[in-house]
C-alpha positions as semicolon CSV with decimal commas, in nm:
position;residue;x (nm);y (nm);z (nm)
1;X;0,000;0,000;0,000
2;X;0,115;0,376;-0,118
3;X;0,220;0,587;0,137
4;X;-0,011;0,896;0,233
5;X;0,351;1,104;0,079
6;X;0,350;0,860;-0,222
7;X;-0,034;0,848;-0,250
8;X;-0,045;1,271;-0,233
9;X;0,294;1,306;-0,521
10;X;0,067;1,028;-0,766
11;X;-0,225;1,261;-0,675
12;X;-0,018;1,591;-0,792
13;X;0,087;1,422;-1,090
14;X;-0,220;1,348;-1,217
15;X;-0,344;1,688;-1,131
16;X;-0,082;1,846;-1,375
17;X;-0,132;1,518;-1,650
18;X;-0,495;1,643;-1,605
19;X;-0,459;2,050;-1,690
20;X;-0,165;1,909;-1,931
21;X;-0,461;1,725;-2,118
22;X;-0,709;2,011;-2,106
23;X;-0,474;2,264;-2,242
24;X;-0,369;2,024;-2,558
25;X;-0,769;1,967;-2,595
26;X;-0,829;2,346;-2,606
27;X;-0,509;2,472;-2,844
28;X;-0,330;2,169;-2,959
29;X;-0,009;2,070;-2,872
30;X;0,214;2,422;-2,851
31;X;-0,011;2,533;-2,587
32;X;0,073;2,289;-2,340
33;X;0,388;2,467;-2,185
34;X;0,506;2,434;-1,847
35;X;0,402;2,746;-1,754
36;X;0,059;2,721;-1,858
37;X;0,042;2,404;-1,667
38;X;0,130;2,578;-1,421
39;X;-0,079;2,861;-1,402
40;X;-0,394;2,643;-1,504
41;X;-0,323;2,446;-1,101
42;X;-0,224;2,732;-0,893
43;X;0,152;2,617;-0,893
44;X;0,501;2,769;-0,972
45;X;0,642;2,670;-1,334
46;X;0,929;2,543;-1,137
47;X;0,732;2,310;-0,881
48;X;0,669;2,115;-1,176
49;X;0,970;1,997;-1,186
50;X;0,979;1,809;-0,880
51;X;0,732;1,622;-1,088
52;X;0,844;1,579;-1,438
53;X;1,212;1,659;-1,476
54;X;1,181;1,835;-1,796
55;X;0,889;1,956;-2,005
56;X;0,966;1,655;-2,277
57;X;0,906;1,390;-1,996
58;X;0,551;1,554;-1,921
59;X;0,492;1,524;-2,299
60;X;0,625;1,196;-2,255
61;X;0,363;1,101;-1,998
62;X;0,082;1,228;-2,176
63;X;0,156;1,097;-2,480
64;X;0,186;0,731;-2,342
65;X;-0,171;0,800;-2,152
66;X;-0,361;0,905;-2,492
67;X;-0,208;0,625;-2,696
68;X;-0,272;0,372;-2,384
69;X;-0,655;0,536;-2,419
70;X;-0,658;0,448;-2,800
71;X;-0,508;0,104;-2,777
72;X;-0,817;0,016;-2,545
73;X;-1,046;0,184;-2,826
74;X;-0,896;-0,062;-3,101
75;X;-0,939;-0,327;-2,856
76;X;-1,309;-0,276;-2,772
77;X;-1,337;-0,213;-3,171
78;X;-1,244;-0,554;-3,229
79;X;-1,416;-0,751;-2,938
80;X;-1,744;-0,622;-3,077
81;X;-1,684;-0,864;-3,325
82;X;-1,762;-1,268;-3,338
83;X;-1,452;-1,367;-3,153
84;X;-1,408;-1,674;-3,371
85;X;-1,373;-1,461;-3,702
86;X;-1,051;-1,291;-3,706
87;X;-1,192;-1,092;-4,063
88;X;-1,461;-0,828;-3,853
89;X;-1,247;-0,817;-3,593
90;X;-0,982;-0,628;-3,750
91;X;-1,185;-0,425;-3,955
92;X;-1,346;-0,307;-3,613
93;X;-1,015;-0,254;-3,458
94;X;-0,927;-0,058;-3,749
95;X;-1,269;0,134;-3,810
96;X;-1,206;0,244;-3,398
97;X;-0,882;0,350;-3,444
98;X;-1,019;0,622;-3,736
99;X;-1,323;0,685;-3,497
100;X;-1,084;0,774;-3,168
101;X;-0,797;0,932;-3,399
102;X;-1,097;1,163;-3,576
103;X;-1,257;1,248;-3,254
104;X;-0,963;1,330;-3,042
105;X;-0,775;1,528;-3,312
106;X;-0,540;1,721;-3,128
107;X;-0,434;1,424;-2,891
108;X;-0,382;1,207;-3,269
109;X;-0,166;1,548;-3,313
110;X;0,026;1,490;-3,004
111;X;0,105;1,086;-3,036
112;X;0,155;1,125;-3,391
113;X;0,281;1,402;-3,533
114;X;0,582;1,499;-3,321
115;X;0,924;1,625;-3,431
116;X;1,107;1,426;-3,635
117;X;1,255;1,079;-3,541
118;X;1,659;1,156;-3,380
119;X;1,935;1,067;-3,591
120;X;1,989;0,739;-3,666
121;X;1,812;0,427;-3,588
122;X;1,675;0,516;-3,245
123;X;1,347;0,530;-3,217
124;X;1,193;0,882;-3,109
125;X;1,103;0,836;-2,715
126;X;0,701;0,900;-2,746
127;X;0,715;0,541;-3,021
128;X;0,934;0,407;-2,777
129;X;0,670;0,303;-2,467
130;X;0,444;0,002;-2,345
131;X;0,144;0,152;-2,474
132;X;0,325;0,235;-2,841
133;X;0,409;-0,140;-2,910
134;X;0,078;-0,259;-2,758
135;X;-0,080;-0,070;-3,023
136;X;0,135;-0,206;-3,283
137;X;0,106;-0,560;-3,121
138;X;-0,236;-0,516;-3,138
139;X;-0,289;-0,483;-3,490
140;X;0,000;-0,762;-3,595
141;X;-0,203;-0,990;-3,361
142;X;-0,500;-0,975;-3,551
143;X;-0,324;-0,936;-3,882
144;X;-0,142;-1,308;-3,820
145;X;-0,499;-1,435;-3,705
146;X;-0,650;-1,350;-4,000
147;X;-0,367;-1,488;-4,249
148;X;-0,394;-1,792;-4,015
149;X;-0,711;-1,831;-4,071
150;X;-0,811;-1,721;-4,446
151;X;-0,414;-1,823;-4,584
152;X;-0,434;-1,472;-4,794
153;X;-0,118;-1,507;-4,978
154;X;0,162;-1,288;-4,908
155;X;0,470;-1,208;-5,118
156;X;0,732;-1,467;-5,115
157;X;1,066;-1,397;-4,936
158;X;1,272;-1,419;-5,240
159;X;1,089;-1,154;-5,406
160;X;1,171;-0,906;-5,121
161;X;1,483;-0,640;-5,152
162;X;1,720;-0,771;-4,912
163;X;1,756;-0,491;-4,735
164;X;1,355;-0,472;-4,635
165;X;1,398;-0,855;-4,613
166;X;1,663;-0,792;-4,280
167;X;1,489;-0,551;-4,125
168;X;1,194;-0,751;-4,158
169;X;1,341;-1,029;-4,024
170;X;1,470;-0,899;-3,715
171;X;1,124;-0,757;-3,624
172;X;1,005;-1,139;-3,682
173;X;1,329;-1,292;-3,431
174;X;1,257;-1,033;-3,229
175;X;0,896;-1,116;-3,151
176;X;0,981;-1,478;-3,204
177;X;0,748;-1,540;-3,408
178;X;0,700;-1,825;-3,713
179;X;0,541;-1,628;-3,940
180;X;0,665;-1,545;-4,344
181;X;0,840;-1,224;-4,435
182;X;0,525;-1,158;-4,622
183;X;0,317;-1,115;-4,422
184;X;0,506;-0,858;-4,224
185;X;0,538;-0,655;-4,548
186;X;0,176;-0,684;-4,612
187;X;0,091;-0,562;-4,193
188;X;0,334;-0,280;-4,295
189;X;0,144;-0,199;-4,575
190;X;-0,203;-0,214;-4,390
191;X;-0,060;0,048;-4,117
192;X;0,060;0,312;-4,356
193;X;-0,226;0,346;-4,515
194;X;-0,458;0,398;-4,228
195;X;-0,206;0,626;-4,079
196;X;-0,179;0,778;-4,381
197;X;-0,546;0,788;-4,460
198;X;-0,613;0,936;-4,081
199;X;-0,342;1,185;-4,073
200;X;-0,422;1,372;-4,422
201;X;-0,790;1,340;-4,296
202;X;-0,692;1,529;-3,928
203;X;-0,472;1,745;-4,123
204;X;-0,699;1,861;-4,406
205;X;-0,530;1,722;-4,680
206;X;-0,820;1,622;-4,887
207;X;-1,006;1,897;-4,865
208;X;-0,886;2,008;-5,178
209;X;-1,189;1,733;-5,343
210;X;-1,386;1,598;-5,044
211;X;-1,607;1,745;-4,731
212;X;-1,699;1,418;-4,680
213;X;-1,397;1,155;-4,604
214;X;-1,635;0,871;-4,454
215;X;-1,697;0,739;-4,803
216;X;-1,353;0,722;-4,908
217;X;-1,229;0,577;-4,592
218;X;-1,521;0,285;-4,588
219;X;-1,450;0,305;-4,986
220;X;-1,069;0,197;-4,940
221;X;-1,123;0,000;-4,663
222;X;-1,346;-0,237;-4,844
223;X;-1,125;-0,245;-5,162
224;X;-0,811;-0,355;-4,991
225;X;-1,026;-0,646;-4,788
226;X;-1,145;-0,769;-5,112
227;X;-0,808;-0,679;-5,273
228;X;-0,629;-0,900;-5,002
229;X;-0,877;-1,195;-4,914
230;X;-1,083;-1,203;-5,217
231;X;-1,424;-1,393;-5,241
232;X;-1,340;-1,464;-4,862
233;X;-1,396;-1,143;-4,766
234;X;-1,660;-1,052;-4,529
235;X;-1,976;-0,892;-4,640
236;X;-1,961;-0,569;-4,428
């Protein structure tokens, strides 16, 4: 059991989490400065620090909340599915994660649209958390279900550029496990273009042509099912 010190510090921090949250909501992610914070609890800019030792960690801890809130979102997306049909299940963990990402814009700007990755091959600290690779896990899980189950067929190793075949590899050793190159290519493909399709949504990027992107979403979505599992595709 927490002391009442440790119980009354967790209590502060998710007092300042809290105003951190309701100043992104209100003016996106410049506005949530430690000083704002600050002013929006009653404390000094500087007390902050005794919880969050630098204004990237706070935008560290908020980030990992909102993307732990969207992984349960894709979760309860796909468990409002038949649990023996792998098919409706993804498509509701991927229709949720449009739904969340479209409703909480400026939290999808937050978790997803950050600076640029550091140099090199380290991965920026916000994709680096428990939450982050639960989302991913999430998807991959029901993307290997699904191949398990329907056998879609997936581009043979050979084919792949060696260079994409060893990164894809490691990600596969990694994980441990027995699944082909493939199919990994294939989940790869799936993600960027629902990121892809939900960014230049949140972003206005095809307002150029539509006011309506629910059609083209449900449009694409059902063209790369059929595209990928064919006449075993599901009917919604």
């Amino acid at each position: 059991m927490p002391s009442r010190r440790e119980s009354m510090r967790e209590a502060t921090r998710r007092e300042i989490l809290t105003a951190a949250r309701t100043l992104l909501a209100g003016g996106g992610p410049g506005s949530v400065s430690l000083r704002a914070v600050a002013t929006e609890i009653g404390m000094s800019a500087p007390g902050i620090y005794r919880y969050f030792p630098s204004h990237e960690d706070l935008i560290l801890a908020l980030t990992d909340e909102i993307v732990g809130e969207l992984v349960d979102a894709v979760r309860t997306g796909a468990d409002t599915a038949a649990a023996d049909d792998p098919a409706p299940r993804l498509l509701g963990a991927t229709r949720a994660f449009r739904s969340w990402c479209i409703g909480h814009q400026r939290e999808f700007q937050l978790a997803f649209g950050l600076a640029p990755a550091p140099p090199g091959d380290a991965l920026p600290p916000h994709c680096d958390t428990d939450n982050v690779r639960a989302l991913c896990d999430t998807f991959f899980v029901l993307f290997v279900e699904l191949w398990r189950d329907r056998r879609f067929p997936v581009e043979p190793e050979e084919s792949i550029s060696p260079a994409l075949a060893e990164q894809l590899r490691a990600f596969v050793d990694e994980r441990g496990d027995d699944v082909p190159l493939g199919l990994v290519k294939t989940y790869l493909d799936a993600w960027v273009r629902l990121y892809g399709m939900v960014a230049m949504e949140i972003y206005g990027h095809l307002r150029f042509i539509l006011t309506d992107t629910d059609v083209l979403f449900e449009t694409m979505l059902g063209e790369y099912v059929v595209a990928l599992l064919g006449d075993r595709a599901p009917a919604d």
